[in-house]
N, C-alpha and C positions, 0 to 999 in steps of 0.2 A: 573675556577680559573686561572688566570695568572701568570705567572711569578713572579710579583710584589708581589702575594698574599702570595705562599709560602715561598718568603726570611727571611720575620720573623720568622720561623719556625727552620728555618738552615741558622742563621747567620754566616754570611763570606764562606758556601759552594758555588762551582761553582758547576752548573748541567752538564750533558750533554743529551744530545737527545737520546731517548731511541730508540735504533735501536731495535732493539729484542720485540716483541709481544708474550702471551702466550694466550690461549682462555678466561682465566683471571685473567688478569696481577693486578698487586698493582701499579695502577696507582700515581704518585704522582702530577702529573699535565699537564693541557691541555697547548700545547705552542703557544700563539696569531700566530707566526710567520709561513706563508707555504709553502713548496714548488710547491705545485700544488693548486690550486680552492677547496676552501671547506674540503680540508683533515687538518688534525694538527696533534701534532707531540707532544712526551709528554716528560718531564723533569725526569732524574734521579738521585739520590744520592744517599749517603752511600754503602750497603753490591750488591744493585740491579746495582749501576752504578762499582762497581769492579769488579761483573762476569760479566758485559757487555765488559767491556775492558781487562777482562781476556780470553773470548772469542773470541774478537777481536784480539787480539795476539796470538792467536792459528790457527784461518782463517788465519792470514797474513803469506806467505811465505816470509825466510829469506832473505833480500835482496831487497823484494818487492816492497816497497815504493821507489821510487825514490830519496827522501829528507830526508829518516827516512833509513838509508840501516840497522841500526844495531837492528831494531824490526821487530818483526815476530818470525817464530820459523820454523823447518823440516819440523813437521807435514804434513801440508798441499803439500809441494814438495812431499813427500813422498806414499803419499795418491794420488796427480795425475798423477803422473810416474809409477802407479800401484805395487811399490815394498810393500804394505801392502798383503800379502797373510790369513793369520790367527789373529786369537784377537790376541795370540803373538807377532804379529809383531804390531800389534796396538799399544796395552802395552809398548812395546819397543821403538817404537816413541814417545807415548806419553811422559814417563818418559826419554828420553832426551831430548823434545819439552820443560818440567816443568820444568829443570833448568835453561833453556835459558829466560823463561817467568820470575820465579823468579828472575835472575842476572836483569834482564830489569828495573822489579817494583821497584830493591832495586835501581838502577840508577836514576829513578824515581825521586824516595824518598830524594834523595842525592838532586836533583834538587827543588823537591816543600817541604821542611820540614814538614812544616804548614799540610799538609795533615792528613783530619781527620782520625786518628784510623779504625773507620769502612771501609775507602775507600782502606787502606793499605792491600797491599797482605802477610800474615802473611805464607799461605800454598797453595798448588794444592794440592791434591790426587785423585788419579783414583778407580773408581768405580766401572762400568762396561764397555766394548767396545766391540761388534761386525762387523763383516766384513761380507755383504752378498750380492755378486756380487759387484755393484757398488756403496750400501749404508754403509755408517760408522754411524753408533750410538755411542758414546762417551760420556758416562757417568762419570760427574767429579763433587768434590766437591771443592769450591771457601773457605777459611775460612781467616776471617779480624786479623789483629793484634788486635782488639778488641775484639776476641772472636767470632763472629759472623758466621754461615758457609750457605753455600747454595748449593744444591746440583739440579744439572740440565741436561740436556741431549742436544747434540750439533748434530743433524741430519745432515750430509754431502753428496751429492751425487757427485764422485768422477770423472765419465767419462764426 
């Protein structure tokens, strides 16, 4: 299926490229385009592309983009300067990492209106998180202004 094929399906959505693989994903589609010989790369939308880019703002330390300084969040400074010692501290980053991620999406939002319901970050809430040596497991649930939630686990190795 290309490109072409599912815009019928989700008119006026724009995809983006599913960075994130699971053993098995809901694919929504193969994308013509490659960056290497023979690999593809697949399209996402709706509740799978908001945890994809709510994940992504949780990777990105603040400041880190060069052209984007005001996205990102702690999190991840926090997690490689080794100042995570317990899920406590986890917990604790996390939830001031989610209002930063929050304040972002609603900016977002301010910018692309149009933005469908399902792509909208309506919440974050945390799950579970552990700390063991130098892995962070981060269990968060994503839920859409639509209703919709998804719950995942963000594997980090921090050294």
């Amino acid at each position: 299926m290309s490109v072409l094929d599912w815009q019928p399906l989700f008119p006026g959505r724009k995809a983006d490229l599913l960075a994130f693989h699971a053993d098995t994903p809901f694919i929504l589609a193969k994308v013509q385009q490659t960056l290497f010989e023979g690999k593809g790369g697949s399209a996402c939308v709706g509740l799978q592309k908001l945890a994809q880019q709510v994940a992504l703002r949780l990777f990105t330390k603040l400041d880190g983009k060069k052209y984007e300084t005001t996205e990102g969040c702690q999190l991840m400074t926090e997690a490689v300067s080794m100042a995570l010692h317990t899920s406590a501290d986890v917990r604790r980053a996390f939830e001031q990492s989610r209002i930063d991620v929050l304040d972002q999406f609603a900016g977002d939002l301010q910018l692309r209106p149009d933005t469908p319901a399902d792509e909208q970050l309506y919440d974050l809430q945390w799950v579970s998180g552990t700390l063991e040596g130098d892995a962070l497991n981060l269990s968060i649930r994503v839920i859409s202004q639509a209703g919709d939630s998804s719950q995942f686990t963000l594997p980090v190795t921090v050294s």
